[in-house]
N, C-alpha and C positions, 0 to 999 in steps of 0.2 A: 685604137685597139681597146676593146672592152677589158675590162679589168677581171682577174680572176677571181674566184673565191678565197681561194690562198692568200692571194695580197691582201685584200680586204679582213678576210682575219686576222693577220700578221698586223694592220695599220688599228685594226681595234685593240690586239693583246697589249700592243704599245702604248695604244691613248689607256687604255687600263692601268699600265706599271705606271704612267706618269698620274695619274689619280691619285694612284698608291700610294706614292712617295710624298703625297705634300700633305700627310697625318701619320710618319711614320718609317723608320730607315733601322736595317742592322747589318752591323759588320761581321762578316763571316771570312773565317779560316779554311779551304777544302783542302783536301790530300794533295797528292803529288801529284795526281792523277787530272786536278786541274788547278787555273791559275786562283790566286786569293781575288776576291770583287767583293764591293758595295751592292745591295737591294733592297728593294721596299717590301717589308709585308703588310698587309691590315686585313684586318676580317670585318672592317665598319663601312668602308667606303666600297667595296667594288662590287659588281653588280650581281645578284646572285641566282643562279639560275641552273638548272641539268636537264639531261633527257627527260624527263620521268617525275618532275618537280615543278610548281612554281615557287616566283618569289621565293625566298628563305626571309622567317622572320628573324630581328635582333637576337642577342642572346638574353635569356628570363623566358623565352618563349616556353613550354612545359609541355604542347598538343602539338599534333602533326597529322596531316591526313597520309594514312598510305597507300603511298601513291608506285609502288614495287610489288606488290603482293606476298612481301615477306611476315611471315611470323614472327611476331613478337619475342626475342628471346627472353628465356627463363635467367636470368641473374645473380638466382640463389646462392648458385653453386660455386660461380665464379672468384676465383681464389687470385694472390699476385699481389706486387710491391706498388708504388705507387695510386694517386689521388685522384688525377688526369679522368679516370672515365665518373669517378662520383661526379667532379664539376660536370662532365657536360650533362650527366643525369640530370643534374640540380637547372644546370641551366638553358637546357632542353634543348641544344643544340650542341652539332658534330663539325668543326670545320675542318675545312680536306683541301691540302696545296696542290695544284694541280698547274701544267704547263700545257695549255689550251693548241699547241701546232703539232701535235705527235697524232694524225690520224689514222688509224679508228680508234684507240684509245682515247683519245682525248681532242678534244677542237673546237670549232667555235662555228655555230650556228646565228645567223644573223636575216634567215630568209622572214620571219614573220615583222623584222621590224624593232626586234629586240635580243639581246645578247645572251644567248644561250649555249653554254659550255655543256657538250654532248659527248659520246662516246662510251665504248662499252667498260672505260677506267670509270668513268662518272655513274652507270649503272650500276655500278657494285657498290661506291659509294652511297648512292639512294639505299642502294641495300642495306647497309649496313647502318644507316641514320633511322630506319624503318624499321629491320631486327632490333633496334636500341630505343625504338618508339621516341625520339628527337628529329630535328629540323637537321636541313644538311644545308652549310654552308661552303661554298667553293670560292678560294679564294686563289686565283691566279695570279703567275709569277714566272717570270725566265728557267727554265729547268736548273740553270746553276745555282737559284736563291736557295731553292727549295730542301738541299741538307740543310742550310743552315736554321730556314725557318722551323724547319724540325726538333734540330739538334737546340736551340733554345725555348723549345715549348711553344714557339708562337702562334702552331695552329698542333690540331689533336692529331692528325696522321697528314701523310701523303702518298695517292694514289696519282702515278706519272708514268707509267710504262716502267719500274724499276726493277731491274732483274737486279740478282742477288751477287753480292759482291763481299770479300771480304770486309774490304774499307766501311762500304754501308754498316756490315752488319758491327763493326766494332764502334763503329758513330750514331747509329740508329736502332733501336729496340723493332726489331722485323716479323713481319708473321710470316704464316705459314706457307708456302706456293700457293700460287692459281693460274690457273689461263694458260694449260702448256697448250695453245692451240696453234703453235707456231713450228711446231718442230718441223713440218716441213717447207717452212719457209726462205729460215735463215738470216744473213744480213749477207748485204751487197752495196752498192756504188752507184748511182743514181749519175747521170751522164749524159750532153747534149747526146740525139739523138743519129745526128752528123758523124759524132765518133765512136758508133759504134762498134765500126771496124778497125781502129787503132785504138782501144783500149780496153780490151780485152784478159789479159793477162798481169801477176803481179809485176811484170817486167815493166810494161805498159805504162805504170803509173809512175815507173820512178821518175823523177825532178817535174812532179808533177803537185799542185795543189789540191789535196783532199781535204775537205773540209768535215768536222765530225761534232756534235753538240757536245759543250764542255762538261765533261764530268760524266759522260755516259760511258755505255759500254762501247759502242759504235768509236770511241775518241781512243778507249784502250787497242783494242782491233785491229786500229787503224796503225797507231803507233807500233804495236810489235810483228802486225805480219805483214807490213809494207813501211819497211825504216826506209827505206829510200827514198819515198815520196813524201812531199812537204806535209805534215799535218795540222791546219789549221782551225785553233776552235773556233767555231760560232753557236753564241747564243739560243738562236731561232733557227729551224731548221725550213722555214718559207722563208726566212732572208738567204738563208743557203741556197733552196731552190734559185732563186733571184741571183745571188751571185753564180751561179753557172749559164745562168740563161744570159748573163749578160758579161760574159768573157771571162768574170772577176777571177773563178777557180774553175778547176776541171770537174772535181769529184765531190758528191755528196756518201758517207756514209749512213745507212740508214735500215731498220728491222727492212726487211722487204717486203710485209705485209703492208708498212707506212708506205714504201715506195711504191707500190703498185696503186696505191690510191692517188699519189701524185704524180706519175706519167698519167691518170688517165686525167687529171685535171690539167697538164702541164704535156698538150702534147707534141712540145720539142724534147721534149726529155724520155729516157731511157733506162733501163738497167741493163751496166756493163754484164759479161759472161761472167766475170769474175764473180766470186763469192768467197767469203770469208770462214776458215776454219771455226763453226761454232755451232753447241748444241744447246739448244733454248731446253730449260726445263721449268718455265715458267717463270711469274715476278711475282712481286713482294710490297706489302706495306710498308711506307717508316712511319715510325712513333717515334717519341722521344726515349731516350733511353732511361731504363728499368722502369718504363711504364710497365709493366709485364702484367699488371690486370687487366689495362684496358686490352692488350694486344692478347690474352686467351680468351676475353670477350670475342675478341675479331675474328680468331682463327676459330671458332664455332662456327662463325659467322660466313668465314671462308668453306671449311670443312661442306656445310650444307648448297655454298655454292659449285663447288668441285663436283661431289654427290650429286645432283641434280643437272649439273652441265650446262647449265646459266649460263655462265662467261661467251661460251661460245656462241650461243644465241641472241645474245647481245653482239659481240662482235658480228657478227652476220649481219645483224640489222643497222652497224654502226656504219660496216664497209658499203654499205647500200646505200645509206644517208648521204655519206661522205661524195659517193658518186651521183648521186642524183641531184645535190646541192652543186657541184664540179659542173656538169652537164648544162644546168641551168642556167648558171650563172654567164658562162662561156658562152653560151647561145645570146 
């Protein structure tokens, strides 16, 4: 059996966190909302790369080619607590925690031979390292690491698919919305394709395993509007794919934008009828908390890409990649 694309980026973000970890480890606290865990962050060893970018040089770097076609913003003006965006002025680079398996937002490109973290969360990024006239650094990590890497400054933002949440925003310094490009999407339950027809319904799932990435929203979701069914977190959401396909659990919780890009790379799998009471009004950066100059830097930054309707444009071109890298690979 050839191997998919999924697997293969799932077996790279791993050889990546294990890079990670042997220059660098922090212990982190999450909410109630998920369990406490050990991760690695570093912005020195992993490999750096986006849609829209080469290479990221070190940090001291001060030039950048732009490579988004964003305007330089103006800085004058810009008012707020915190130091966070002077350094990365100073040091000419933007690093951005990102969880490389949430596609079209975020994922991992590896058809040229080299490891390239793509997606229309990572074009914004580029944006936003470009409006700031610095290098963008991405620095990948388990979606669970990622408050924490925030919450102790370890990288300047993170851009991961994160919709807006109390908890976040009382732990994280958030900007402004973007990317309501989903409202008619939803979230839903990713499902061999066999059991279509018996699992359909929230009845369906009870004393059933549904598996939901920790600390997202998909994992809150999951837990209040189907208590009955087992809700179990996983990390990676292609090892989740993976445990379905191969008996472990029944159900993946998942945006359905993501889902639709993995049944079609993945095609035993399905999306249940079911769907989840929820209304997407777009997601949000973290910063560290009361950075708040760098983050009305951003939210200018954001504001111009809402106005202009970027985001979506990007995702359009992200979901296209995601399927034609799918497609290829499978063949």
């Amino acid at each position: 059996m050839k191997k998919s694309v999924k697997l293969v980026a799932a077996l790279t973000l791993t050889l990546a966190t294990m890079l990670t970890a042997c220059s660098g480890s922090s212990t982190k606290t999450d909410s109630a909302k998920s369990a406490s865990k050990t991760g690695s962050v570093t912005t020195s060893t992993a490999k750096i790369s986006s849609a829209t970018t080469t290479e990221s040089a070190g940090a001291g770097s001060s030039t950048t080619a732009n490579t988004s076609g964003a305007t330089k913003l103006d800085l004058s003006n810009i008012t707020g607590e915190g130091d966070k965006l002077d350094k990365i002025l100073k040091a000419g680079v933007i690093t951005c925690a990102t969880s490389p398996d949430f596609a079209p937002n975020e994922f991992i490109d590896i058809s040229s031979g080299e490891t390239k973290y793509v997606g229309c969360d990572m074009d914004l990024a580029q944006y936003i390292a470009d409006s700031l006239g610095v290098k963008l650094e991405i620095v990948p990590m388990k979606f669970d690491a990622i408050k924490a890497a925030v919450t102790t400054g370890q990288v300047d933002m993170a851009i991961a698919g994160l919709a807006y949440t109390e908890d976040r925003a009382k732990n994280m310094q958030l900007s402004d919305l973007f990317g309501n490009t989903d409202a008619d999407e939803g979230q839903g339950i990713v499902i061999l394709k066999e059991n279509a027809d018996k699992l359909k319904t929230a009845d369906d799932f009870a004393g059933k395993t549904v598996l939901a990435q920790n600390g997202s929203v998909q994992f809150d979701l999951t837990t209040t509007q189907l208590p009955k069914a087992k809700c179990t977190p996983v990390a990676d959401v292609n090892n989740g794919a993976m445990e379905i396909m191969t008996g472990q659990a029944d159900g993946l919780t998942l945006d359905l934008a993501v889902a639709k890009v993995m049944i079609n790379t993945h095609k035993e799998l399905a999306i249940s009828d079911f769907q989840f009471e929820y209304e997407s009004k777009g997601n949000v950066i973290g910063c560290t908390k009361g950075e708040t100059k760098l983050v009305n830097a951003i939210n200018q930054i954001v504001k111009e890409v809402n106005d202009k309707g970027l985001y979506k444009q990007w995702k359009d071109k992200a979901v296209e990649l995601a399927k034609s890298l799918g497609v290829e690979v499978n063949n």
